[in-house]
C-alpha positions as CSV (number, residue, x, y, z in Angstrom):
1,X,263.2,156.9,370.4
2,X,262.6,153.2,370.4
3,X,265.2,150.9,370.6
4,X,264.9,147.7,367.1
5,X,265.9,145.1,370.1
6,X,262.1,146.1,372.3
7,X,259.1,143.8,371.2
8,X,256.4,145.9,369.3
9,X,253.3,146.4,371.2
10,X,250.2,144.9,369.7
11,X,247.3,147.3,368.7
12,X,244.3,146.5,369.8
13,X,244.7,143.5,371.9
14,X,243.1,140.4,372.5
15,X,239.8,142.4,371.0
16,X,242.1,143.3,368.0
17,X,243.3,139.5,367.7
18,X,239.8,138.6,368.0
19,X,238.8,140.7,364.9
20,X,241.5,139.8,362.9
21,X,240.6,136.0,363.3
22,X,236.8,136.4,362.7
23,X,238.0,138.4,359.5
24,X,240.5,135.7,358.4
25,X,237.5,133.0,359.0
26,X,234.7,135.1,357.4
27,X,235.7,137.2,354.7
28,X,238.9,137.3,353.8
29,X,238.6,135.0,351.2
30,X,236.0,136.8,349.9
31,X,238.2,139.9,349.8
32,X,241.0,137.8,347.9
33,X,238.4,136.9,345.7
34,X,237.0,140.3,344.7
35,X,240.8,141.7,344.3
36,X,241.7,138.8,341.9
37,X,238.1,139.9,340.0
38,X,238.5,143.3,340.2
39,X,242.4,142.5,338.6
40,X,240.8,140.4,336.1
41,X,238.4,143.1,334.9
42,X,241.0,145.6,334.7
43,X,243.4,143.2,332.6
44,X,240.2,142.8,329.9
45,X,239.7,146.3,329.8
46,X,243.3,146.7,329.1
47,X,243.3,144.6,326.6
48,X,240.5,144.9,324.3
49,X,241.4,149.2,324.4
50,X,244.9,148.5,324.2
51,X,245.1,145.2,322.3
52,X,246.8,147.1,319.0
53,X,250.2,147.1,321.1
54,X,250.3,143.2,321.0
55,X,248.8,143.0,317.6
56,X,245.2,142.0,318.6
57,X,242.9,144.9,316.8
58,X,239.6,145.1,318.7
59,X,238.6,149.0,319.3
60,X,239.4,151.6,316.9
61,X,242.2,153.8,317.4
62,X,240.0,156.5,317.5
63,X,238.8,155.1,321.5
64,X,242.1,153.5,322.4
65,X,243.7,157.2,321.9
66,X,241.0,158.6,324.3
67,X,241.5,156.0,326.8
68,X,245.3,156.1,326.5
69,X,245.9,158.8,329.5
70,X,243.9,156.3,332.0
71,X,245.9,153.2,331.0
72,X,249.4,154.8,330.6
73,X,250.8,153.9,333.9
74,X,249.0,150.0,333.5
75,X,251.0,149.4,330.4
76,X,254.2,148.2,331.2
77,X,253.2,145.7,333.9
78,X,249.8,144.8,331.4
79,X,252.1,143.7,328.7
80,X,254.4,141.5,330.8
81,X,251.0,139.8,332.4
82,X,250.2,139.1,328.7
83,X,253.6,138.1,327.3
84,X,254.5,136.0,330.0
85,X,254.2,132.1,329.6
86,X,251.7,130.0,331.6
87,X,251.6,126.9,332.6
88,X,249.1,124.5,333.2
89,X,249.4,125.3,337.1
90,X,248.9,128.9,336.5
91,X,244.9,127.8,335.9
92,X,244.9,125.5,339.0
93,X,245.9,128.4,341.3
């Protein structure tokens, strides 16, 4: 069993450090950008099918029932997103 006081090896090595820098210098912003898209998306989606829970009726109930089972778990952290209030550095970031 390893002992919490012995340094942790490093996977991979100098190749592995290597790769993680060319990553950091080629495409992780790219990757950060496509996450906060993809979240961005998702939050829309969210709220023009589930927009009658905040008072903003866009879909009929009829399409925001079928959806419901798909968005269920999303809810409670969607409506916080929503609810919460922004600032003007919020849009700068």
């Amino acid at each position: 069993m390893a002992d919490a006081s012995e340094p942790k090896k490093r996977r991979g090595g100098v190749l592995g450090v290597f790769r993680d820098i060319v990553y950091g210098m080629s495409s992780h912003e790219m990757a950060r950008h496509a996450v906060r898209t993809r979240a961005s998306m998702e939050h829309l989606f969210i709220l023009i099918t589930m927009g009658d829970l905040l008072g903003i009726p866009i879909l009929p109930p009829y399409y925001a029932l079928r959806l419901l089972p798909y968005v269920t778990p999303q809810i409670a952290s969607w409506k916080r997103r929503m609810l919460r209030e922004r600032d003007v550095t919020d849009v700068l970031g």
